[in-house]
matplotlib code that plots the C-alpha trace (Angstrom):
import matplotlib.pyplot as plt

x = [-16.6, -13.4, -10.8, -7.5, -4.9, -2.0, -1.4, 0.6, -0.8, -3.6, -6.0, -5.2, -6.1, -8.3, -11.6, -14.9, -18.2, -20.6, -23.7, -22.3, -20.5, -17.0, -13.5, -12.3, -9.9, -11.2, -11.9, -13.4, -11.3, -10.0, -12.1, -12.5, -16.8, -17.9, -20.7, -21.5, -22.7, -23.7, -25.7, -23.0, -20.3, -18.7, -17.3, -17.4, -14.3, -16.1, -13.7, -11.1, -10.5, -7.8, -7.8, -4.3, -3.6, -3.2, -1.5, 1.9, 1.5, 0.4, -3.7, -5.0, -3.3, -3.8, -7.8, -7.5, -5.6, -8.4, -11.0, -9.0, -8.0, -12.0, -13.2, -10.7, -11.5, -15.6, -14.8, -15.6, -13.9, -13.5, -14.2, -11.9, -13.7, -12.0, -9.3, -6.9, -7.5, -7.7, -4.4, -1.8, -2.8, -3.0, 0.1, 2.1, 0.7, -0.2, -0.6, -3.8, -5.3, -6.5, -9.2, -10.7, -13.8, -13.4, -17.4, -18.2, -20.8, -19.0, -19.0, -19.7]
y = [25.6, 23.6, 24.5, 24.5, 23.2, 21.5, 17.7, 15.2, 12.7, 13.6, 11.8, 13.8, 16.8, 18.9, 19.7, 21.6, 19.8, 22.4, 20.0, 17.9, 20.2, 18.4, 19.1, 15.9, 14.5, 13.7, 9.9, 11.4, 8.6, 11.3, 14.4, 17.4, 18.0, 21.3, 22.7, 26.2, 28.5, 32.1, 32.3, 31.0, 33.4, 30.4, 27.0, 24.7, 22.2, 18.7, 15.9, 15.1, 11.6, 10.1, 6.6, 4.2, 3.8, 7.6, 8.3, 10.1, 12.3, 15.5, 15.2, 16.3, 19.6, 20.0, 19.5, 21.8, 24.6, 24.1, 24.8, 27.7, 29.0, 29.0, 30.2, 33.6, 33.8, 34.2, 36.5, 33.6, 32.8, 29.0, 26.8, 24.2, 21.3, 18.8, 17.5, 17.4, 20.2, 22.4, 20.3, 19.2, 21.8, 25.2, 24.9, 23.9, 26.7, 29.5, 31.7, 30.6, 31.3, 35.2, 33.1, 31.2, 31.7, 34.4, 34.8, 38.2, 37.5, 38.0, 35.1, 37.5]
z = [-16.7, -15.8, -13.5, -14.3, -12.3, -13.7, -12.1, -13.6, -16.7, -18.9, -16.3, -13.3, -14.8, -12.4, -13.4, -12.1, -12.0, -10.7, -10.4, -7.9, -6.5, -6.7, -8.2, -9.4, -12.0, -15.7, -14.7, -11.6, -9.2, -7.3, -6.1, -3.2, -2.5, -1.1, -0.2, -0.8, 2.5, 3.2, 0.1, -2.0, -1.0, 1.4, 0.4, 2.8, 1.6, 3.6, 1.9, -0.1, -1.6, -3.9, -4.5, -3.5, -7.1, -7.7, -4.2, -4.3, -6.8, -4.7, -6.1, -2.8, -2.9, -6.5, -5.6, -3.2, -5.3, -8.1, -5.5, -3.4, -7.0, -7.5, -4.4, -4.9, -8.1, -7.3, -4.5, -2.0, 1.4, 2.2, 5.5, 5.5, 7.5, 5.8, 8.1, 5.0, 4.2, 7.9, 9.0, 6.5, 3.3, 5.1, 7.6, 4.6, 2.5, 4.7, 1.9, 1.4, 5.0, 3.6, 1.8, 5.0, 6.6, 9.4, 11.2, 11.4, 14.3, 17.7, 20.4, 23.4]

ax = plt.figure().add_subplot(projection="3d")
ax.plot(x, y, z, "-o")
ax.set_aspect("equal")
plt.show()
């Protein structure tokens, strides 16, 4: 099943690959790993990588998208311990904090 989130050139497009548990672009250069938590109802976003050569062109937040698009889709709540992710994606797109991770289990 591929994801589907628009990025520019034919190369960049954003695609699922389930058994390694990435979202990456077709020639798999750049790419967002997760892991999946809580009996697979939590993805854990731990990295996000795009290459110099593809730098620029807003890949990082169209992995992310893919993967939050994902996550909402599957009824899933995310944990976003990627720094890129936690810092830089979310306070520019707050929108997107109703899918993060909120413990139910009370620190008292």
């Amino acid at each position: 099943m591929a994801a589907t989130a628009a990025a520019t050139g034919g190369s960049n497009k954003i695609v699922w690959n389930e058994k390694d548990r990435k979202f990456e672009t077709e020639d798999k250069l750049a790419y967002l790993s997760y892991v999946l938590r809580e009996e697979g109802k939590v993805m854990d976003v731990i990295h996000t990588y795009v290459p110099p050569t593809k730098r620029g062109l807003g890949l990082a937040a169209h992995l992310v998208v893919a993967a939050f698009d994902h996550a909402k889709a599957h009824s899933m709540s995310v944990i976003p311990s990627c720094s890129y992710v936690s810092e830089t994606f979310l306070s520019k797109n707050p929108d997107w904090n109703s899918i993060v991770y909120r413990s139910s289990k009370s620190s008292i």
